[in-house]
C-alpha positions in Angstrom: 145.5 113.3 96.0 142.5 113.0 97.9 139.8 110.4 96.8 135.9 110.8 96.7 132.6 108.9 95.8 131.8 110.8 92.8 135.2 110.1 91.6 134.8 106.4 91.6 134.3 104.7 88.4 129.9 104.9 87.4 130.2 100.8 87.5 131.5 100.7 91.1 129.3 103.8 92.5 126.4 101.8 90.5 127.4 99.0 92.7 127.1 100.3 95.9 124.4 101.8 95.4 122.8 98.1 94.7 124.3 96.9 98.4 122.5 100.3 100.0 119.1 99.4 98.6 119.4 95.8 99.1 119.8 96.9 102.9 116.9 99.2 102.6 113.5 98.6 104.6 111.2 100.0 101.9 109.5 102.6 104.1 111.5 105.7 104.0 113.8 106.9 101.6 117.4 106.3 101.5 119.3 109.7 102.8 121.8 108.4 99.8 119.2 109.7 97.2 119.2 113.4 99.2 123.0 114.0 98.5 123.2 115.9 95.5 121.8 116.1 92.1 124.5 113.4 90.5 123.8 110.7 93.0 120.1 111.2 92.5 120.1 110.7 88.8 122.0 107.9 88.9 120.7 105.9 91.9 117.3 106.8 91.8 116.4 104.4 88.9 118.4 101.7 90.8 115.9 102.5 94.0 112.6 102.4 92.3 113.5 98.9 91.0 113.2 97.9 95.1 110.1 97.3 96.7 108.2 100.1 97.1 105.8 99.8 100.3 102.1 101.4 100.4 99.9 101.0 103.4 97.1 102.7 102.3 95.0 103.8 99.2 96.0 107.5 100.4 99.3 106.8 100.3 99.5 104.9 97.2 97.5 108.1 95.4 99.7 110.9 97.0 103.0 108.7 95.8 102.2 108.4 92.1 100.4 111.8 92.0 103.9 113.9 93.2 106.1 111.7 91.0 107.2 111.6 87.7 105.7 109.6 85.0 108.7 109.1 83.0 110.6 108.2 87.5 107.2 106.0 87.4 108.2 104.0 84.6 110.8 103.0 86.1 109.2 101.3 89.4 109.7 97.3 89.0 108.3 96.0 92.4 105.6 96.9 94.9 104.0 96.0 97.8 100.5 96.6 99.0 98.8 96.0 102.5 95.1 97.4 102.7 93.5 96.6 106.1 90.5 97.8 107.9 91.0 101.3 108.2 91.4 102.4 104.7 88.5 99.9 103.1 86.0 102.2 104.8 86.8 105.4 102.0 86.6 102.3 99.2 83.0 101.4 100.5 81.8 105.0 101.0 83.1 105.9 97.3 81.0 102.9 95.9 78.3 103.8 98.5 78.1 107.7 97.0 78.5 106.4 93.4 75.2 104.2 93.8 73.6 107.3 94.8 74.5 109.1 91.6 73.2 106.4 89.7 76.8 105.5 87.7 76.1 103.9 84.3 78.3 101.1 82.9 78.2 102.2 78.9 81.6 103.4 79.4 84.6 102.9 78.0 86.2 99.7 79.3 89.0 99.8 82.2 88.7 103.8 82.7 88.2 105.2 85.8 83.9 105.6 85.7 84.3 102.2 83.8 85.9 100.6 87.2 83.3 102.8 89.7 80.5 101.3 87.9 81.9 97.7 88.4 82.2 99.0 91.8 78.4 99.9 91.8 77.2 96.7 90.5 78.0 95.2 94.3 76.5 98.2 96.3 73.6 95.7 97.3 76.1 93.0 98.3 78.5 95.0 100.5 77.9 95.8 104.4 76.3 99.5 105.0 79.2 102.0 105.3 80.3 103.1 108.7 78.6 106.0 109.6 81.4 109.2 110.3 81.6 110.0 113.8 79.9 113.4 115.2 82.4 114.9 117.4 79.9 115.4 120.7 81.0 119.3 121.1 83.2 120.7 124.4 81.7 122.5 127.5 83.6 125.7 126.0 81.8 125.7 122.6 78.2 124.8 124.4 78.7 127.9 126.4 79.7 129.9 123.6 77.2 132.5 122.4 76.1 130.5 119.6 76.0 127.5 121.9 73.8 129.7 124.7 71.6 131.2 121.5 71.2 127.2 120.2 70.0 126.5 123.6 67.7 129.3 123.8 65.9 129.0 120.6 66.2 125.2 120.3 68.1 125.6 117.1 71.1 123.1 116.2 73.4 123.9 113.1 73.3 121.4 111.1 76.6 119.3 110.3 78.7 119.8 107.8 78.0 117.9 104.4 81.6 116.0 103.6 82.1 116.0 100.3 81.3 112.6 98.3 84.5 110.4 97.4 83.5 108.9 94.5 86.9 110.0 93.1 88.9 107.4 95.1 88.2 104.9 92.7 89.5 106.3 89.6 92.3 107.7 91.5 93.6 103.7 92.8 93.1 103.1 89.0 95.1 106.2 87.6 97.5 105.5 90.3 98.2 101.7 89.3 98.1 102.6 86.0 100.9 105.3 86.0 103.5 102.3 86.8 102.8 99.7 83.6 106.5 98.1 84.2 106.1 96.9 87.6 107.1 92.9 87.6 107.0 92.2 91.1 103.6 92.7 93.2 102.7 91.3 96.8 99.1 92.1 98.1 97.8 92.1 101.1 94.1 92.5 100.9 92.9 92.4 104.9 89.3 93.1 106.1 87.8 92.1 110.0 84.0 91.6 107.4 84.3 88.7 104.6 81.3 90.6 102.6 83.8 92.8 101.3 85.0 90.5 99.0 83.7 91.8 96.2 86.0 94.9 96.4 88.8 92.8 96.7 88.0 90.9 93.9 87.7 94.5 91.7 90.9 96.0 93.3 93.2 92.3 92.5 91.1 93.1 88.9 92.5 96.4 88.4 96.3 95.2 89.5 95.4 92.7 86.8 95.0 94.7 84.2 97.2 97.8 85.2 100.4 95.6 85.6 100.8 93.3 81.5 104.2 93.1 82.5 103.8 91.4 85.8 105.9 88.3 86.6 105.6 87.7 90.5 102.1 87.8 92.4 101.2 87.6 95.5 98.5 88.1 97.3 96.4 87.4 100.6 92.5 88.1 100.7 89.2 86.8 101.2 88.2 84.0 99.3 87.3 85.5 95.8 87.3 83.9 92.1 90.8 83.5 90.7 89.6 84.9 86.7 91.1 87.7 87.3 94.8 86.2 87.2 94.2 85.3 83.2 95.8 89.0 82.6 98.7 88.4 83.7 100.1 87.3 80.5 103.7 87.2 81.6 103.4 85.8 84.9 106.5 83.2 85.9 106.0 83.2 89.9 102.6 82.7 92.0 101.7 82.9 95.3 98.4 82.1 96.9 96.7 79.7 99.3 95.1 77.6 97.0 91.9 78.3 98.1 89.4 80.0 96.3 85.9 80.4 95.3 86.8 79.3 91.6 86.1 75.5 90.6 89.0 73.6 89.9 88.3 72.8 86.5 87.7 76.8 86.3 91.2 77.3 88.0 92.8 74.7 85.6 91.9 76.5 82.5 93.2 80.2 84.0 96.2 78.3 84.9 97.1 76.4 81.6 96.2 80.2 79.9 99.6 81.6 81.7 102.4 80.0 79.2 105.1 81.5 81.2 103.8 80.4 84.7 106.8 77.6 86.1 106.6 78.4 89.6 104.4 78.0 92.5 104.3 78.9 95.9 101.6 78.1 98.5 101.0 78.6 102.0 99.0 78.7 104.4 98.7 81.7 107.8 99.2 81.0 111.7 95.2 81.0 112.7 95.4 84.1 114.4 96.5 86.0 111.5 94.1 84.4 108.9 90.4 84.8 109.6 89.4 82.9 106.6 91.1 79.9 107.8 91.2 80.1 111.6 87.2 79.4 112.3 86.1 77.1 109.1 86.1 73.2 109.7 88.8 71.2 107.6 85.5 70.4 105.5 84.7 73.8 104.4 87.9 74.4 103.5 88.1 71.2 101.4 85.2 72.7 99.5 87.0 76.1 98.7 90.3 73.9 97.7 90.6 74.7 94.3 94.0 73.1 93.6 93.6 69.9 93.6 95.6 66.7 92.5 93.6 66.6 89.2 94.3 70.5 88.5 98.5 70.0 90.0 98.9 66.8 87.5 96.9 68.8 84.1 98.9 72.2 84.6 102.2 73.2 83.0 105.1 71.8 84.3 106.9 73.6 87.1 110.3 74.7 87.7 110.1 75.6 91.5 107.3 74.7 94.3 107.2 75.8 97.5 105.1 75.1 100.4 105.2 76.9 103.4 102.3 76.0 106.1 102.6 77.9 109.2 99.9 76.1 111.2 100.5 73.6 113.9 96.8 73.1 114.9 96.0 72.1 110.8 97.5 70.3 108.4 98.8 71.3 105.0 96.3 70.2 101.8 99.4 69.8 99.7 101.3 67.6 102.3 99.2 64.4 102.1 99.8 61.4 100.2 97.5 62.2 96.6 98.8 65.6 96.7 102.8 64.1 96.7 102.0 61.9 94.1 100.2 64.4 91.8 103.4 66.3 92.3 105.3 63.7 91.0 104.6 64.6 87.2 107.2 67.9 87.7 109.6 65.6 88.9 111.4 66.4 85.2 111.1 69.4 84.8 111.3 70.9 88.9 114.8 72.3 89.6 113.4 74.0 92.7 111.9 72.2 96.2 111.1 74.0 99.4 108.6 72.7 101.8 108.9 74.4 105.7 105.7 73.2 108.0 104.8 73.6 111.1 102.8 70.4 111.4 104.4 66.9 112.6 104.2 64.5 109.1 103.4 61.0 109.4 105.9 58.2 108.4 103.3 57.2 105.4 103.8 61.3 103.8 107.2 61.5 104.7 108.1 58.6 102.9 106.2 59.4 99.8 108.0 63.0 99.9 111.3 61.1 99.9 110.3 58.5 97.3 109.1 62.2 95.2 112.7 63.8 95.7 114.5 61.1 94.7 112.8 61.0 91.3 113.7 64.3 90.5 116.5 66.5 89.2 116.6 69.4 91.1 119.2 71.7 91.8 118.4 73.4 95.1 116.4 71.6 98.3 115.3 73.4 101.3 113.1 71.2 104.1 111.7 71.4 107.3 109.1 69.8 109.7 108.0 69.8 113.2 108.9 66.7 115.3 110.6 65.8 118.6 113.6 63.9 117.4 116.7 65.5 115.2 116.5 65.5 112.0 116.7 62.2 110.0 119.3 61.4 107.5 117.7 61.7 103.8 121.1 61.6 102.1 120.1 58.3 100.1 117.2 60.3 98.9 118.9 63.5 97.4 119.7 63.6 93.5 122.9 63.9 92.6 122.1 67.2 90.7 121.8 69.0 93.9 124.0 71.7 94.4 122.5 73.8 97.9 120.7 72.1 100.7 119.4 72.8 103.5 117.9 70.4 106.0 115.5 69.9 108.8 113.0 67.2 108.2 111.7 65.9 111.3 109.7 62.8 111.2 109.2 60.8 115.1 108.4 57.6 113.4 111.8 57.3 111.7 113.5 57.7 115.0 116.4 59.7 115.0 119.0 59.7 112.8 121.2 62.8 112.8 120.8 66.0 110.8 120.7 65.4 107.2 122.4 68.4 105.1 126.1 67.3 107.3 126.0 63.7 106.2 125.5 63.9 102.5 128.7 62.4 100.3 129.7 62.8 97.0 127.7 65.7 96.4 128.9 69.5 96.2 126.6 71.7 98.1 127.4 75.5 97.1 125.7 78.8 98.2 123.8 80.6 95.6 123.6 84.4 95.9 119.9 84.8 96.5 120.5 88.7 95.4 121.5 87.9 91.8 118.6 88.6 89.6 118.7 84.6 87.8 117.1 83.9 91.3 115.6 87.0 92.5 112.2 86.2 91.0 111.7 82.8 92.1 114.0 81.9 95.3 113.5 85.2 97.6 112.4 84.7 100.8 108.6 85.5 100.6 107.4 84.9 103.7 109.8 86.3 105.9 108.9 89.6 103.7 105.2 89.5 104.1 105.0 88.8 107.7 107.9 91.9 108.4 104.5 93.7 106.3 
């Protein structure tokens, strides 16, 4: 008797089908899904809870247009990356609304409601980009309406393109036709800061459009952080810190989110974040909205990470005040990972171990910069740890060995960072964003 898939018990084809996604780059669709009717049905819900990629506002309309609302429904994670290119039809569709003279007595988060928003910053955004006139071929200039144009002086005038005021109901009816995603990463990119008022709108409308959302994150300008109040359901975080909200202001958003017990922060190589890369460590210490007041008032957390990918900088949250306003999770954390690029001093490195060693966490991931091995920290480690990895480089200690291999009496075992307990919190967010 011969065997097959389809024969294969549903729990087991189920199954695999998991291991094929979890391969799966999020760009084009698994050939898997192409098979036959059967297959679809059953792995297609399984695929739409995997990242879904968009790289454009086109693309993210002409997805959710073609598909199923009831197939919609089912989409649990996406990922966003808007950069130069496709802002330009965003700021013509505002441009053109202006001109039309949009109202705002509309009803509230519909598609006029949001182009009217949009309107309200035409006077703050940069003039659109002018479209390009094509400068016309030898052929068509001695064509005889090109000879006849010559002759009489006459030009036909260009085509009118029609306006694209639409675009902007159609990124709202697109992020509204998925109201079950859970899982968003945004990456919000633009060469001219004065767009940030259309950043701050778009992150708006994901606020809204997604109630059910309980991982964020996102990479823009420097905008207010209000916006995040909607997300009523939020468990997982990830921003720079940074922001053009006061801290008291970002305190009050952040105490609003009951669920919200994990945080990650981090910080862009120069050359891949504008904001950063040309602003003095001053101006950025005015734009640093979490601060040790607003880390110790906030609910207690269950993971942080910190992942500063600058060498040339140093990390706000790896200094001395910030450690110690960590220090009031130190009950409730049960997740630590902290990966810089930046050599620590003694002073924070000790503080950072004197942190650890008052907590109970369960999983510990570290790793600095430094020209020695790795010290020892195994005196420093609760005994409720249970997976380590480390690489904490510190010169001034002198070197001491790696850490994670000398640790005794405690029992270090892998987690499966696939099962959906950890999933959420513990995924390796970085690596994904910069593969975007």
């Amino acid at each position: 008797m011969s065997a097959s898939f389809l024969g294969l018990p549903v729990e087991l084809r189920l199954g695999i089908y998991k291991l094929l996604f979890n391969q799966y780059d999020g760009v084009y669709k698994p050939h898997i899904l192409l098979v036959c009717h059967q297959i679809r049905v059953e792995a297609m819900p399984l695929y739409l809870e995997w990242t879904t990629y968009f790289s454009s506002f086109d693309k993210l309309i002409k997805w959710t247009s073609a598909g199923n609302l009831d197939l919609l429904a089912l989409v649990k994670d996406i990922s966003i990356q808007i950069l130069d290119d496709s802002w330009s039809d965003l700021r013509a569709a505002t441009h053109e609304a202006a001109r039309f003279q949009i109202v705002d007595e509309l009803e509230q988060y519909s598609g006029p409601w949001w182009t009217a928003q949009f309107v309200q910053h035409e006077d703050t955004l940069p003039p659109p980009e002018e479209p390009e006139i094509p400068t016309p071929s030898i052929r068509s200039r001695l064509s005889p309406q090109g000879i006849r144009s010559l002759i009489t002086g006459r030009k036909k005038p260009p085509a009118i393109e029609p306006p694209t005021i639409g675009i902007i109901s159609q990124i709202w009816a697109s992020l509204q036709s998925m109201p079950n995603v859970q899982s968003c990463w945004i990456n919000l990119n633009h060469k001219d800061a004065k767009m940030q008022p259309l950043h701050a709108l778009l992150l708006s409308m994901v606020s809204v459009a997604f109630p059910k959302l309980r991982s964020f994150s996102f990479f823009s300008h420097l905008i207010s952080l209000d916006f995040l109040a909607h997300f009523r359901s939020l468990r997982l975080l990830r921003f720079t810190g940074y922001s053009l909200s006061t801290p008291e202001d970002l305190l009050v958003v952040l105490r609003s989110l009951e669920s919200l017990d994990s945080i990650s922060l981090y910080r862009y190589p120069e050359y891949y974040d504008r904001d950063y890369a040309n602003s003095s460590p001053q101006v950025l210490d005015a734009h640093l909205s979490l601060t040790p007041d607003v880390i110790t008032n906030m609910r207690p957390l269950k993971s942080l990470e910190i992942s500063h990918m600058s060498s040339s900088l140093s990390s706000a949250y790896l200094t001395i005040p910030m450690l110690r306003a960590w220090r009031s999770h130190h009950r409730s954390l049960r997740s630590l990972r902290i990966g810089t690029d930046e050599r620590l001093s003694k002073d924070v490195v000790t503080e950072l171990l004197g942190f650890i060693a008052q907590t109970e966490i369960t999983r510990l991931q570290l790793r600095s910069q430094g020209d020695l091995k790795p010290i020892d920290i195994s005196k420093h480690v609760p005994r409720t740890v249970r997976f380590c990895e480390v690489a904490l480089k510190c010169d001034g200690f002198g070197a001491s060995g790696g850490a994670a291999r000398h640790f005794h009496n405690h029992s270090f075992t892998e987690i499966d960072l696939q099962d959906p307990q950890y999933r959420d919190v513990m995924d390796d967010s970085f690596a994904r964003q910069l593969l975007h």
